[in-house]
Every structure is written in structure tokens, then in C-alpha cells.
C-alpha positions as CSV (number, residue, x, y, z in Angstrom):
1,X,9.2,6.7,1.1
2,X,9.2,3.0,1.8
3,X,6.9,0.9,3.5
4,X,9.3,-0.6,5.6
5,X,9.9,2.9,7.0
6,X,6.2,3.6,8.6
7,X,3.7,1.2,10.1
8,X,0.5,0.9,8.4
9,X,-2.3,0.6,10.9
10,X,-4.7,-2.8,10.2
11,X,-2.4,-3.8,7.3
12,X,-3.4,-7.5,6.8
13,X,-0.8,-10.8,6.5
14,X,-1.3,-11.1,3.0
15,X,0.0,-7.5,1.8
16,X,3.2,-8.4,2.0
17,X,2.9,-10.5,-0.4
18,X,2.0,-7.7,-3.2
19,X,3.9,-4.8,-4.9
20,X,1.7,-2.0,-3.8
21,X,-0.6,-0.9,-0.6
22,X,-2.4,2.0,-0.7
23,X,-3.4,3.8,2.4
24,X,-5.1,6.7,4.0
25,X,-3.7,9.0,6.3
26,X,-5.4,10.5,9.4
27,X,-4.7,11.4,12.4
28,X,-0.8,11.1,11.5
29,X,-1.3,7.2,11.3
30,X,-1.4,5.3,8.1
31,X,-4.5,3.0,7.4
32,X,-5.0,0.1,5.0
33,X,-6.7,0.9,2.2
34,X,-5.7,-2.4,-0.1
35,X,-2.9,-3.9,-1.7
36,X,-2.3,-4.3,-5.8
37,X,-0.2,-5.9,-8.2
38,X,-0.5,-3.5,-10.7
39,X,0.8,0.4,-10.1
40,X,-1.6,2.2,-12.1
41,X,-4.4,0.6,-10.2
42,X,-2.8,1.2,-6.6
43,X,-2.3,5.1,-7.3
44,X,-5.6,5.2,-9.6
45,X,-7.2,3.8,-6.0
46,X,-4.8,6.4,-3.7
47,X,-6.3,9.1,-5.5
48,X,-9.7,8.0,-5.3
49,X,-9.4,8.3,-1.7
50,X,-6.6,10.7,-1.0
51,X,-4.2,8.4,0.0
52,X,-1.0,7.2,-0.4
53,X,0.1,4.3,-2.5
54,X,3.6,2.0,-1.5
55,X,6.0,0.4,-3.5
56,X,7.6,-2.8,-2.4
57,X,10.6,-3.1,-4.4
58,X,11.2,-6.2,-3.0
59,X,8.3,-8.0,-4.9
60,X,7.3,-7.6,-8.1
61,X,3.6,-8.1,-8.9
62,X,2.2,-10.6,-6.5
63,X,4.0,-13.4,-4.8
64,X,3.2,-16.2,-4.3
């Protein structure tokens, strides 16, 4: 699943800017959780909180 494909709920500007967000679902809605440059991080932090980490194949680490 891409990111592009759902809206993440309270995502903030600079996310976009970074290869992965992780996010927590409830209610059916997705819910900003953070956003990493480094993969193992992002899904260490989804599975922390039970949530669900994103790729952004468009960027690779941080831009910017």
C-alpha cells in the first residue's frame, strides 16, 4: 500500500519530505505517528505502537 493511496489524519508539511511515516490506525482513519529516513527505525517504531509504517518511493532518505 502506498501513501498516496490513503490520507493520514494530522500528517504534518514536512513528512513529505521523508521516506517513511509511520501511523496508527483507529477508528478506520490513519493517524500520524512520525516520519523517518531510515526503514528499520520507521517499522521498529510501527511495531512499538501497532501501526503501520509507509514507504515513499519517491524519496529516498530525507529530502531536502
Amino acid at each position: 500500500m502506498t501513501k498516496e493511496m490513503i490520507k493520514i489524519q494530522n500528517e504534518p508539511a514536512y513528512a513529505k519530505d521523508y521516506e517513511f511515516i509511520v501511523a496508527r490506525e483507529c477508528d478506520g482513519e490513519y493517524w500520524f505517528w512520525g516520519a523517518y529516513e531510515d526503514g528499520y527505525i520507521a517499522e521498529c517504531a510501527a511495531i512499538e505502537i501497532g501501526g503501520v509504517m509507509f514507504h515513499n518511493v519517491k524519496i529516498q532518505g530525507k529530502r531536502g
